[in-house]
Backbone and ligand atoms as CSV (ligand in chain L), in Angstrom:
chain,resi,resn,atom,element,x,y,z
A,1,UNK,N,N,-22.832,12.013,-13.366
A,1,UNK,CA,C,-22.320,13.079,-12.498
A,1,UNK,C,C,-20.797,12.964,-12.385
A,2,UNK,N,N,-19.808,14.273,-12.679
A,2,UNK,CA,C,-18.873,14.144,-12.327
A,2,UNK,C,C,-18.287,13.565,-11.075
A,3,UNK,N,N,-16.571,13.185,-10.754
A,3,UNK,CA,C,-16.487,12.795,-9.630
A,3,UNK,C,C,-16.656,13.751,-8.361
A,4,UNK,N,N,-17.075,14.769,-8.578
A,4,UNK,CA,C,-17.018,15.991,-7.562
A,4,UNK,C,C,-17.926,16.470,-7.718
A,5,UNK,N,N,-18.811,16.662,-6.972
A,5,UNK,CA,C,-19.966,16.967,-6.699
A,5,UNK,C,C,-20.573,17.740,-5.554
A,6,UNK,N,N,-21.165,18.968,-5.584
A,6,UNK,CA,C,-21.488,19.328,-3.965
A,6,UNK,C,C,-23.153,19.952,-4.241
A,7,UNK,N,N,-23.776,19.927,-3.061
A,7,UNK,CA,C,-25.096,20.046,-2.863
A,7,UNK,C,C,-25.879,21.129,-2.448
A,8,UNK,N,N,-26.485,22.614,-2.979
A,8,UNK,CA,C,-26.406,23.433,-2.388
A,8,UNK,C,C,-27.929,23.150,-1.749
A,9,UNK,N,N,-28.442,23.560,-0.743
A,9,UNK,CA,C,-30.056,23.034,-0.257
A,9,UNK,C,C,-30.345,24.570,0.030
A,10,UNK,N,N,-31.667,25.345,-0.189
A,10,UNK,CA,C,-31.806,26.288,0.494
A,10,UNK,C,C,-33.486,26.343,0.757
A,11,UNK,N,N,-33.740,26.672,2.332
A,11,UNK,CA,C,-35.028,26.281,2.943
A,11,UNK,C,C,-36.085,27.323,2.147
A,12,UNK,N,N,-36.869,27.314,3.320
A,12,UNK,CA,C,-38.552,28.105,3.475
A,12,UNK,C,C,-38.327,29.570,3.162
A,13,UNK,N,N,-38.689,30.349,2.114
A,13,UNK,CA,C,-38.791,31.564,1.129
A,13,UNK,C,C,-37.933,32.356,0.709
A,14,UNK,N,N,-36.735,31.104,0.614
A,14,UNK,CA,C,-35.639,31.882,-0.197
A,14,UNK,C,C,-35.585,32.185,-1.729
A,15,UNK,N,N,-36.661,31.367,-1.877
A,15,UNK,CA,C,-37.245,31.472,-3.688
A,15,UNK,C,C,-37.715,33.011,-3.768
A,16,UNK,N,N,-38.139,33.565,-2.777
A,16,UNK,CA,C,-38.196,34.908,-2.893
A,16,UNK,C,C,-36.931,36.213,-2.826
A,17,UNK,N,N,-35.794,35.537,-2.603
A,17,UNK,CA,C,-35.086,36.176,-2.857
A,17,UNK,C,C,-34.929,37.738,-4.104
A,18,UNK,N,N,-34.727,38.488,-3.959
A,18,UNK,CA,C,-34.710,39.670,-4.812
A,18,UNK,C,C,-35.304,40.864,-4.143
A,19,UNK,N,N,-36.650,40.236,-4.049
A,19,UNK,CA,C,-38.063,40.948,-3.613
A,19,UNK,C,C,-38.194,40.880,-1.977
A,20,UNK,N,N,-37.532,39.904,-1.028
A,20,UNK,CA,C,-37.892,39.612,-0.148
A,20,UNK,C,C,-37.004,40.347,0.686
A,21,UNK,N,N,-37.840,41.324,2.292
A,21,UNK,CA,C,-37.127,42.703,2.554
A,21,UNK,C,C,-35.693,42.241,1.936
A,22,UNK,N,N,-35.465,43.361,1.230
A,22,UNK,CA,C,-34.334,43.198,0.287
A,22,UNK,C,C,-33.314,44.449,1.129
A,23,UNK,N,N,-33.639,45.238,2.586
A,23,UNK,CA,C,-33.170,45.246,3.181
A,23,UNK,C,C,-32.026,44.799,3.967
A,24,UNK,N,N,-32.176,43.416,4.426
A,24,UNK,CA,C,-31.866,42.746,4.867
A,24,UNK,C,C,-31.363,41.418,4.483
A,25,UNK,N,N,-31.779,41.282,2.863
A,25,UNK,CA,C,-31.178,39.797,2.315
A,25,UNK,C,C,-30.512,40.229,1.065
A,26,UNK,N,N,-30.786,41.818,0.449
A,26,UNK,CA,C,-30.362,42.009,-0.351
A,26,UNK,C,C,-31.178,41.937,-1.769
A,27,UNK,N,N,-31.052,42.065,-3.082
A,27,UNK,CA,C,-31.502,42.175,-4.400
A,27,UNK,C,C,-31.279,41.040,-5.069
A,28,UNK,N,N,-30.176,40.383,-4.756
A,28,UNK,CA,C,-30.212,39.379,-5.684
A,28,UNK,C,C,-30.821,38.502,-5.826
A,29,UNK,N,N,-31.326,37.735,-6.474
A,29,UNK,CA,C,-32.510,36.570,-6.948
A,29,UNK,C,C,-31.787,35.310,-6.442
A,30,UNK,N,N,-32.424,34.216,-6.085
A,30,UNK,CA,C,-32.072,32.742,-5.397
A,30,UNK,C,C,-31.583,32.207,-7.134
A,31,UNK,N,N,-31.998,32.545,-8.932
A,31,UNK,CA,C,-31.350,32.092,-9.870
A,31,UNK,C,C,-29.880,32.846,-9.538
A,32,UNK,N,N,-29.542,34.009,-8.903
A,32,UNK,CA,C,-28.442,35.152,-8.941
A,32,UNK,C,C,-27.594,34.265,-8.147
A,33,UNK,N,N,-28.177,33.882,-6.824
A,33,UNK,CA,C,-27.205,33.191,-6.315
A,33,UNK,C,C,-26.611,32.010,-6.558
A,34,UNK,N,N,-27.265,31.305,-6.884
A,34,UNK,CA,C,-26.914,29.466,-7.349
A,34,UNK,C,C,-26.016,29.914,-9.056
A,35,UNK,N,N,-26.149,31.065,-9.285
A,35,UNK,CA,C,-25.102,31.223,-10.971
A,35,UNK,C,C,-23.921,31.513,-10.424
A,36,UNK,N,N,-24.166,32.046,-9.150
A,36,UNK,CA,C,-22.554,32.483,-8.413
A,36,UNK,C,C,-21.882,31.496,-7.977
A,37,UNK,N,N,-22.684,30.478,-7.178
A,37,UNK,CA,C,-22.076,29.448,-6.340
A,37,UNK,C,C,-21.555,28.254,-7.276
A,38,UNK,N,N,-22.490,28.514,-8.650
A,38,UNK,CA,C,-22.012,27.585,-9.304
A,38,UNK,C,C,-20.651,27.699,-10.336
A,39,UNK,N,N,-20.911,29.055,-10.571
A,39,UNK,CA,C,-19.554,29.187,-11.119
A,39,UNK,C,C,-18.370,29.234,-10.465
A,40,UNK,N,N,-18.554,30.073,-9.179
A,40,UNK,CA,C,-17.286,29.157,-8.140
A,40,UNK,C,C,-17.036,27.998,-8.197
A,41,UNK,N,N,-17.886,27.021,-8.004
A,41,UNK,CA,C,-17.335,25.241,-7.965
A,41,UNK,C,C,-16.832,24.890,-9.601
A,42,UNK,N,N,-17.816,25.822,-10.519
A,42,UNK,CA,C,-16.566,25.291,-11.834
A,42,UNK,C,C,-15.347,25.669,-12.269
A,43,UNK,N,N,-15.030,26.786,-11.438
A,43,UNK,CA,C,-13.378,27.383,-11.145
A,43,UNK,C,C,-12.808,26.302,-10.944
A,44,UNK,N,N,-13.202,25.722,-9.562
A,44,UNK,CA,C,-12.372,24.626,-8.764
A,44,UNK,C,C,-12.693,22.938,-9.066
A,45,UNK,N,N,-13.589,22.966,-10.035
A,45,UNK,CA,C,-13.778,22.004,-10.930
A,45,UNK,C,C,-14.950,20.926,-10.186
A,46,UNK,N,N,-15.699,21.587,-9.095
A,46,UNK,CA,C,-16.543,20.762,-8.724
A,46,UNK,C,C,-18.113,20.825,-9.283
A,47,UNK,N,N,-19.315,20.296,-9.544
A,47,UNK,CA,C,-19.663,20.548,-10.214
A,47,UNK,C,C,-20.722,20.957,-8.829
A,48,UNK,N,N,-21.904,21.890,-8.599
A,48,UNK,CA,C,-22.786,22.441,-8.006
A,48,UNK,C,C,-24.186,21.919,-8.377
A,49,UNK,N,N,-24.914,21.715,-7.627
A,49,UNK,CA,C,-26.614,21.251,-7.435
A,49,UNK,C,C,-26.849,21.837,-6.960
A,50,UNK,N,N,-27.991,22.989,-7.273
A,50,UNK,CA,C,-28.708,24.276,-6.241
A,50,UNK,C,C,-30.059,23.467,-5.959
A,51,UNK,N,N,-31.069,22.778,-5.064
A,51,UNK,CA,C,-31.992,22.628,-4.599
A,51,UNK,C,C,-32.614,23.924,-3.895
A,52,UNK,N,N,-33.881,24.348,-4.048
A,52,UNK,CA,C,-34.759,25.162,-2.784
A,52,UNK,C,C,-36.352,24.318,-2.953
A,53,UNK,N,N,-36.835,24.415,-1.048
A,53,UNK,CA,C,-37.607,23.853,-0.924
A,53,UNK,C,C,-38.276,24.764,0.214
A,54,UNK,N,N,-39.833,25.091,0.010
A,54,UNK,CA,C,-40.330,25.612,1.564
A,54,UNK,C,C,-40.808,24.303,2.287
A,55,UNK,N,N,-40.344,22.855,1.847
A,55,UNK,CA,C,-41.439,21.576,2.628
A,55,UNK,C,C,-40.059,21.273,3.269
A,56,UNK,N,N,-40.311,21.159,4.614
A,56,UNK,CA,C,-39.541,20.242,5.273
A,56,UNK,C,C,-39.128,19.024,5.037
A,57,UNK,N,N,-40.089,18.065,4.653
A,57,UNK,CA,C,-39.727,16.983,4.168
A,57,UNK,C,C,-39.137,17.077,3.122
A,58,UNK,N,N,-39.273,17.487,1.871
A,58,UNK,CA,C,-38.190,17.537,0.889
A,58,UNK,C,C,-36.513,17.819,1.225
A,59,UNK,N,N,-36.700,18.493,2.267
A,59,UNK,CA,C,-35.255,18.836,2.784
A,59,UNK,C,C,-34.441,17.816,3.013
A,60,UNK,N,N,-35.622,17.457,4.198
A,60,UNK,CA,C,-34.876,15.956,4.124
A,60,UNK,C,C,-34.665,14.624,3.944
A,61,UNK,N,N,-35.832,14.575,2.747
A,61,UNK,CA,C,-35.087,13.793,1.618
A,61,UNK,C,C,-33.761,14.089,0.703
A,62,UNK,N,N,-33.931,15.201,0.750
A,62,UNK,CA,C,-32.504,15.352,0.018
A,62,UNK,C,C,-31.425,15.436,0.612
A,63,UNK,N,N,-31.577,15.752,2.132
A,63,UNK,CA,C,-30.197,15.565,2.591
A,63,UNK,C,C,-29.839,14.213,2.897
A,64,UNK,N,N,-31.237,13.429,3.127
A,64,UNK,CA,C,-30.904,11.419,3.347
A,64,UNK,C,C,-30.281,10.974,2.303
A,65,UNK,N,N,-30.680,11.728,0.911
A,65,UNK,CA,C,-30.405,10.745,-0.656
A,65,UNK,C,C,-28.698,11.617,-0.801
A,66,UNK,N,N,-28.593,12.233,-0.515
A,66,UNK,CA,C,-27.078,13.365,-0.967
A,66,UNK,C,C,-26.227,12.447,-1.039
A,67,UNK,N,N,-26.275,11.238,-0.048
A,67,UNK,CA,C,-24.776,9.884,0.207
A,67,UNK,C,C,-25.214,9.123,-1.676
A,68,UNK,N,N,-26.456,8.512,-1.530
A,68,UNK,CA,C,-26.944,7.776,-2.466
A,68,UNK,C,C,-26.524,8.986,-3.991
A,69,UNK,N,N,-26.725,9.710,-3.920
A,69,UNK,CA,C,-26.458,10.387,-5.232
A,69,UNK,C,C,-24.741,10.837,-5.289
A,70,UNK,N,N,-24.259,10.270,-4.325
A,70,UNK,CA,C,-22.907,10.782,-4.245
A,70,UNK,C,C,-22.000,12.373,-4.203
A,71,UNK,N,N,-22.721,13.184,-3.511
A,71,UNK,CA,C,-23.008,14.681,-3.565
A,71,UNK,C,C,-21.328,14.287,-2.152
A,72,UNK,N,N,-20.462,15.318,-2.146
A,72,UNK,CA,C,-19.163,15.549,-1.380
A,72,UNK,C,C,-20.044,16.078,0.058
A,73,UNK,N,N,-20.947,16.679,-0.170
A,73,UNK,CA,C,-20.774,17.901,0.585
A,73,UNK,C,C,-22.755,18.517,0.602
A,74,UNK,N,N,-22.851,19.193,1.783
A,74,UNK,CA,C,-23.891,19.816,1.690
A,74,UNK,C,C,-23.858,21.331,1.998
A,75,UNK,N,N,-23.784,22.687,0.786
A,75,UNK,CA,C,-24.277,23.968,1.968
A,75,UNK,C,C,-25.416,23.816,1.805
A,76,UNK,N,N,-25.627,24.525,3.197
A,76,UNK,CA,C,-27.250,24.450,3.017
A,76,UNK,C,C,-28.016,25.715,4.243
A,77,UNK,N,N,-28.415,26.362,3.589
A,77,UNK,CA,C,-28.846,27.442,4.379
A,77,UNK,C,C,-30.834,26.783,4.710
A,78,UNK,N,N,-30.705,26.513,5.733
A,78,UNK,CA,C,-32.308,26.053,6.127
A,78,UNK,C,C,-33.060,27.331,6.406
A,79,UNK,N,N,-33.050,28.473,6.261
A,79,UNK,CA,C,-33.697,29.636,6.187
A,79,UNK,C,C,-34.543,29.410,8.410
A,80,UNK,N,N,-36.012,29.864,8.094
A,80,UNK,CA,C,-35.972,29.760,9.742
A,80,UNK,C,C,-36.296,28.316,10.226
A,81,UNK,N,N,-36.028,27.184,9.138
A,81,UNK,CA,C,-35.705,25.549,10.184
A,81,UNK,C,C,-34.713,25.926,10.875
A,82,UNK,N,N,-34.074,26.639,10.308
A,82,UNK,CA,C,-32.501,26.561,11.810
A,82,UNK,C,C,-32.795,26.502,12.712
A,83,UNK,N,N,-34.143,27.404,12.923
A,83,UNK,CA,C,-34.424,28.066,14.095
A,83,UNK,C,C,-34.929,27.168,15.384
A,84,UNK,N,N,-35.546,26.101,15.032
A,84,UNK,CA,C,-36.216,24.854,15.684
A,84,UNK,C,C,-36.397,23.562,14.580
A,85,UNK,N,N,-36.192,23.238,13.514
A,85,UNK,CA,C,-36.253,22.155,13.300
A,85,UNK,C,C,-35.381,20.715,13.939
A,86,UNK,N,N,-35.944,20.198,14.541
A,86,UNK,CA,C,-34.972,19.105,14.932
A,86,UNK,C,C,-35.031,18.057,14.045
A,87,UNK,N,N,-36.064,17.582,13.072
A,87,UNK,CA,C,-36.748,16.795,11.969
A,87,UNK,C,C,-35.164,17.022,10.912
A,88,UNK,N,N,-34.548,18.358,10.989
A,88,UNK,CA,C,-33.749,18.275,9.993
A,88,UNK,C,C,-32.203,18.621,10.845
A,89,UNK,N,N,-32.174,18.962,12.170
A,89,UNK,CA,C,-30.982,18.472,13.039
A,89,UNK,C,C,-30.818,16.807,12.911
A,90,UNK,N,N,-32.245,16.389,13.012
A,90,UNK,CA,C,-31.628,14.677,13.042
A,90,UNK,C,C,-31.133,14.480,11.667
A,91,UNK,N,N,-31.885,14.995,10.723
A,91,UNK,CA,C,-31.482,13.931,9.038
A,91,UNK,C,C,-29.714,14.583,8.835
A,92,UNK,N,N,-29.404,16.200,9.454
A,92,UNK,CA,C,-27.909,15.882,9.313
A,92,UNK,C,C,-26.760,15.410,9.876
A,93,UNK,N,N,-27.542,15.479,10.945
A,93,UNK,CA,C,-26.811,14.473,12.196
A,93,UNK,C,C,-26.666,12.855,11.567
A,94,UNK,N,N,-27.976,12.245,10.781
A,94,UNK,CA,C,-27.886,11.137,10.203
A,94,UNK,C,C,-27.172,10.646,8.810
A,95,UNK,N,N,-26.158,11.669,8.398
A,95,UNK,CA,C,-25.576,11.355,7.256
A,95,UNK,C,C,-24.019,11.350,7.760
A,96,UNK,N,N,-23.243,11.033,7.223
A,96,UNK,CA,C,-21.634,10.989,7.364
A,96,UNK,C,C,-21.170,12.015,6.268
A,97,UNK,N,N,-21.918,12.563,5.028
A,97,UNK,CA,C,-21.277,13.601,4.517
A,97,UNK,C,C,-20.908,14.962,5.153
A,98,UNK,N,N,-20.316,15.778,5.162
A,98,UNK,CA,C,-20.075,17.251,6.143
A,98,UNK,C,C,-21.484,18.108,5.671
A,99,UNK,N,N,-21.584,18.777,6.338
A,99,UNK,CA,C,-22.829,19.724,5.899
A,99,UNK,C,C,-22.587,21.152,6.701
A,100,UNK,N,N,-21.958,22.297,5.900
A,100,UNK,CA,C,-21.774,23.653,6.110
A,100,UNK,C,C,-22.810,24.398,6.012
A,101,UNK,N,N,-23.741,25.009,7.303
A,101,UNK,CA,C,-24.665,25.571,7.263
A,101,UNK,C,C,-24.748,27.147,7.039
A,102,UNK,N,N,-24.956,28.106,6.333
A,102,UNK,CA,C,-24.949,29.667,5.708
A,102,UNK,C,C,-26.300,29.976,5.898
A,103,UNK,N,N,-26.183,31.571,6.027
A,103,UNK,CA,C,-26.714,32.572,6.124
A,103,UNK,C,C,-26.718,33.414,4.977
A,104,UNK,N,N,-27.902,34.191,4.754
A,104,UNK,CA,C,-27.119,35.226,4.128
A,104,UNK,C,C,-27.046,36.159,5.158
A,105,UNK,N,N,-27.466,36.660,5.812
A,105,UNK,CA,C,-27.847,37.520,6.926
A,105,UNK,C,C,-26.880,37.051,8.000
A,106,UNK,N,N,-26.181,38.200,8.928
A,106,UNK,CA,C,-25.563,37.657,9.978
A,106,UNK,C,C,-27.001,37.365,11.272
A,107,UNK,N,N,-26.967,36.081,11.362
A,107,UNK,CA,C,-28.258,36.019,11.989
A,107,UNK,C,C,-27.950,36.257,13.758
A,108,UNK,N,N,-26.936,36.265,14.100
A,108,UNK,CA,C,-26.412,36.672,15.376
A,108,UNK,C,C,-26.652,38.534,15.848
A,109,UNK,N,N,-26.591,39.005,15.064
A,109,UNK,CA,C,-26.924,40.218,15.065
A,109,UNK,C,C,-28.291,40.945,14.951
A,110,UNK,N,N,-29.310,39.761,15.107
A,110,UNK,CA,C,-30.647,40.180,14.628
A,110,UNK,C,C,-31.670,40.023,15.605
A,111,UNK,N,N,-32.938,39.475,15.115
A,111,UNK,CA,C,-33.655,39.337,16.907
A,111,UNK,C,C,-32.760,38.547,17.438
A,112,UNK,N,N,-33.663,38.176,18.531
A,112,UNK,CA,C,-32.914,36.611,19.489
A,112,UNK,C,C,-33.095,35.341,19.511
A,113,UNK,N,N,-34.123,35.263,18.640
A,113,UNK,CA,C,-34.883,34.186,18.529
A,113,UNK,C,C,-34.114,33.381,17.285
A,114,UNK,N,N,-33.576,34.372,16.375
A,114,UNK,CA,C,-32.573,34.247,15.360
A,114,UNK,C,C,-31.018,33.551,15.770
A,115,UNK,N,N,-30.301,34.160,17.042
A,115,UNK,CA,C,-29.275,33.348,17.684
A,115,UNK,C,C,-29.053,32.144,18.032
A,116,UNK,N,N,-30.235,32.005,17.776
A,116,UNK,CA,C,-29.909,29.885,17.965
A,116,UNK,C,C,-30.274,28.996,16.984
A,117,UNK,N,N,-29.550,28.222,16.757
A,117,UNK,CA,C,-29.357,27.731,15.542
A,117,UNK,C,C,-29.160,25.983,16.170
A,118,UNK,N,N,-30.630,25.130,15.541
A,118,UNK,CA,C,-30.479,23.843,15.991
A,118,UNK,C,C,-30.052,23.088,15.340
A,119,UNK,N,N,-29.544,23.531,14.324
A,119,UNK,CA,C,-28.294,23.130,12.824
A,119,UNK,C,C,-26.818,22.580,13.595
A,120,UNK,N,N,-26.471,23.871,13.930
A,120,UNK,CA,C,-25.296,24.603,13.968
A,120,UNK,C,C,-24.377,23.491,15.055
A,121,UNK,N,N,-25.005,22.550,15.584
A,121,UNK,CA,C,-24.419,21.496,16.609
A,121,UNK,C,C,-23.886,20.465,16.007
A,122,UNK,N,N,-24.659,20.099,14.414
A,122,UNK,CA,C,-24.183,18.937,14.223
A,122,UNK,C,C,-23.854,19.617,12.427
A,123,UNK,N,N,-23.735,20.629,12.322
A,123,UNK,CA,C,-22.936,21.350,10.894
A,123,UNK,C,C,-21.635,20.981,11.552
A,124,UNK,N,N,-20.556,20.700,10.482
A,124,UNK,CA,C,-19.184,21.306,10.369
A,124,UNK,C,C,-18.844,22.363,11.024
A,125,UNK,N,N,-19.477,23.442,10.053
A,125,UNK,CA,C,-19.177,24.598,10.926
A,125,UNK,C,C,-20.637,25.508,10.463
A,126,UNK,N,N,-20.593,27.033,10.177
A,126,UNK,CA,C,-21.610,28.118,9.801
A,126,UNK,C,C,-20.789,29.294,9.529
A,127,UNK,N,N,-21.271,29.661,8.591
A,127,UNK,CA,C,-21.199,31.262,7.412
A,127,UNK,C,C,-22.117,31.739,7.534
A,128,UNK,N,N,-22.514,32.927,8.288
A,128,UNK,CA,C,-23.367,33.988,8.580
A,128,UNK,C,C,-23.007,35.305,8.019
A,129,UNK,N,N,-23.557,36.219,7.405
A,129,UNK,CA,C,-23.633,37.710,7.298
A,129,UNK,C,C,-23.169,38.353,6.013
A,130,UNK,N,N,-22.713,37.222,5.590
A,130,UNK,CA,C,-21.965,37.707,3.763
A,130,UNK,C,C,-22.670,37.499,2.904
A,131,UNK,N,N,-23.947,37.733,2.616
A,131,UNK,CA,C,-24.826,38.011,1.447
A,131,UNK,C,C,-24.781,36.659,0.767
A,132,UNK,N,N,-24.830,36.746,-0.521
A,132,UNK,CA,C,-24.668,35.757,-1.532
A,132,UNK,C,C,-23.493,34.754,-1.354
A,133,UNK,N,N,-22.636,36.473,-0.928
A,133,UNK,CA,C,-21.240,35.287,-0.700
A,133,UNK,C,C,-20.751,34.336,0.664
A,134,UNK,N,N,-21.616,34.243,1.100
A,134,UNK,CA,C,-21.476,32.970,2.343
A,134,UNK,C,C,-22.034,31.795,1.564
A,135,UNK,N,N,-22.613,31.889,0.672
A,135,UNK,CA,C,-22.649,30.124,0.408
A,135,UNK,C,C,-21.223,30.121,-0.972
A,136,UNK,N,N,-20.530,30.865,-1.302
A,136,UNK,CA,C,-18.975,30.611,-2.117
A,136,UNK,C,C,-18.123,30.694,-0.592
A,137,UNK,N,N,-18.123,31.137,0.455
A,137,UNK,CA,C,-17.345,30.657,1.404
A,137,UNK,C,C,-17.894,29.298,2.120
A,138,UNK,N,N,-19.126,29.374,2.217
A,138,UNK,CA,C,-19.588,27.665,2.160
A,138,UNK,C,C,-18.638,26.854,1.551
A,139,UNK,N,N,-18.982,26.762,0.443
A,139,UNK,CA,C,-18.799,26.042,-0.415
A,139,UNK,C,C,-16.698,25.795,-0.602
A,140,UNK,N,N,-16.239,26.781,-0.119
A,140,UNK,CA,C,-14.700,26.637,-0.189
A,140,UNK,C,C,-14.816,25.720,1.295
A,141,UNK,N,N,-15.603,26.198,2.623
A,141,UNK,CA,C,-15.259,25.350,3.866
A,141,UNK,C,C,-15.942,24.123,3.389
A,142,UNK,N,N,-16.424,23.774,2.706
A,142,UNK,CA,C,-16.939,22.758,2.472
A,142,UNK,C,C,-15.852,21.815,1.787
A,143,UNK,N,N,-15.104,22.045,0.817
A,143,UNK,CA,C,-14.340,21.858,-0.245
A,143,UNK,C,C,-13.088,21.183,0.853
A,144,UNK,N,N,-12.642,22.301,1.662
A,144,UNK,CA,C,-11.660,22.138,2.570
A,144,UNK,C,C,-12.213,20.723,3.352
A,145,UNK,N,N,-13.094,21.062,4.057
A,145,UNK,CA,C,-13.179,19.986,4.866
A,145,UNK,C,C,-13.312,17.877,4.295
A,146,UNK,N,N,-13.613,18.492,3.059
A,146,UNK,CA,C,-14.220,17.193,2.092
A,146,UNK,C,C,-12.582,16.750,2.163
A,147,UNK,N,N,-11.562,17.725,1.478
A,147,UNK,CA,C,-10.138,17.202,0.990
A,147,UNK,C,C,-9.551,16.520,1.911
A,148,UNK,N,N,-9.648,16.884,2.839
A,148,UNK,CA,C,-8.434,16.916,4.179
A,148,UNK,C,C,-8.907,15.782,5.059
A,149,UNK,N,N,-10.461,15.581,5.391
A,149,UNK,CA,C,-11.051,14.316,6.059
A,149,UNK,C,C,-10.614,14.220,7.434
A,150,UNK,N,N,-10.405,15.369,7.642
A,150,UNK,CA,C,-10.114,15.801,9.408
A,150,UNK,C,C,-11.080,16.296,9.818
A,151,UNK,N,N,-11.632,15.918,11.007
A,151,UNK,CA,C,-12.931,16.642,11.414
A,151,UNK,C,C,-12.802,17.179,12.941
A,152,UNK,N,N,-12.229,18.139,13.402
A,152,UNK,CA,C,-11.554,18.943,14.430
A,152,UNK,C,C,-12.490,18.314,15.374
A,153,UNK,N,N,-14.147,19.013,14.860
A,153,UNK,CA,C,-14.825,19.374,16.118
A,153,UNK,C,C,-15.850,18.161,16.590
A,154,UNK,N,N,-15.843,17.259,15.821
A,154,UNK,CA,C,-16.547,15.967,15.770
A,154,UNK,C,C,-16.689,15.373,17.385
A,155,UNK,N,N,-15.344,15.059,18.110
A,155,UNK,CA,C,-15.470,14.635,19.422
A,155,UNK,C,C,-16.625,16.228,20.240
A,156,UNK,N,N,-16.534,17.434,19.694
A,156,UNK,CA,C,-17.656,18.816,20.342
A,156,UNK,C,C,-18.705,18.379,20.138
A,157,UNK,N,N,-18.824,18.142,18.638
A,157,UNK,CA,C,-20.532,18.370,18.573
A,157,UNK,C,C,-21.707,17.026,19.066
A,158,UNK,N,N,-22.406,17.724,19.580
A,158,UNK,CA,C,-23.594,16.983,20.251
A,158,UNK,C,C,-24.274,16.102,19.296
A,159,UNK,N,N,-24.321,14.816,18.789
A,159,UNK,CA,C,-24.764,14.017,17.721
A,159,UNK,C,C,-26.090,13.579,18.662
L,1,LIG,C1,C,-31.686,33.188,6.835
L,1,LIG,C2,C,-31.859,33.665,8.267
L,1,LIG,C3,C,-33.109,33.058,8.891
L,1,LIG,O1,O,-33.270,33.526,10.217
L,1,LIG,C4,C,-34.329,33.435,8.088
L,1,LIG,O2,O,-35.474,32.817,8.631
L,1,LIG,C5,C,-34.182,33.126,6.642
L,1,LIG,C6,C,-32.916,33.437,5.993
L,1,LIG,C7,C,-30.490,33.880,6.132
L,1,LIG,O3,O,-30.047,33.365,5.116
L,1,LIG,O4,O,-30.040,34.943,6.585
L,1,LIG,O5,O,-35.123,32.692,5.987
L,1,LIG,O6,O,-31.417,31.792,6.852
C-alpha cells in the first residue's frame, strides 16, 4: 500500500444505490460513486479503499483494523447506523485515526428521526446533502485534517 492511504466505509443498503428511491439518493450506482471518490484521491495522490457492508460488525472491524492496515483517514457514511448505533459510535470513538462522516442526502432536512446522528459526536466533522459529492468533500476534509494534525473540536466532542 502506498504511503497515503484513505478508507471509504459505506453502511446498510447503499449497495443499492442507483435503484434505491433514486428520488432522494439519486441514480448513481455505489461502483459510480467509489470511481469518483477514487479518482479524486488519485488527483491528490492518495490512494482510496471503497468498503460497503449491511453487517454491523463488519463495520466495525474495519474501522478497528483501518490503524493496523495503515488507512490516514476514514469517510464513512454509516447509512441508518447513524441513526442509533452506539456499537459503531464506540469503535470510532476507539480509534485515533479522524473519521469524516457523509451523507448523500441532507439528512437534516428529512424526517426527524434522521436529525440525529450518534456518529456525528465523535466524527471530525459531517458532509450532508451533496449527492455523490459529499464523500470527494469528505475525502478533501479528511485530507485537510490528516495534513495539519490540529484537531479544533477534540476538547467538544463527547468521547
Ligand atoms: C444516508 C441517510 C440515512 O438516513 C439513510 O438511512 C441512508 C443513507 C445518506 O447517505 O443520505 O441509508 O446515510
Amino acid at each position: 500500500m502506498p504511503a497515503r492511504a484513505a478508507l471509504v466505509l459505506h453502511g446498510p443498503n447503499l449497495n443499492l444505490l442507483g435503484t434505491r428511491e433514486p428520488g432522494v439518493y439519486g441514480r448513481a450506482t455505489l461502483a459510480e460513486v467509489d470511481r469518483l471518490v477514487r479518482e479524486h484521491g488519485r488527483r491528490l495522490g492518495v490512494r482510496v479503499v471503497c468498503r460497503q457492508s449491511n453487517v454491523e460488525g463488519q463495520l466495525i472491524d474495519w474501522i478497528q483494523g483501518a490503524e493496523r492496515e495503515r488507512f490516514l483517514g476514514i469517510v464513512f457514511n454509516p447509512g441508518a447506523f447513524t441513526h442509533y448505533s452506539i456499537a459503531l459510535r464506540d469503535a470510532v470513538a476507539g480509534i485515533r485515526l479522524p473519521v469524516v462522516e457523509v451523507h448523500l442526502s441532507n439528512v437534516h432536512a428529512r424526517e426527524e428521526f434522521r436529525r440525529h446522528s450518534v456518529i456525528a459526536g465523535v466524527a471530525r466533522g459531517q458532509i450532508a446533502g451533496f449527492g455523490p459529492r459529499s464523500y470527494v468533500l469528505g475525502l478533501d476534509a479528511l485530507l485537510a485534517v490528516a495534513s495539519d494534525g490540529t484537531d479544533p473540536g477534540r476538547s467538544a466532542r463527547r468521547r
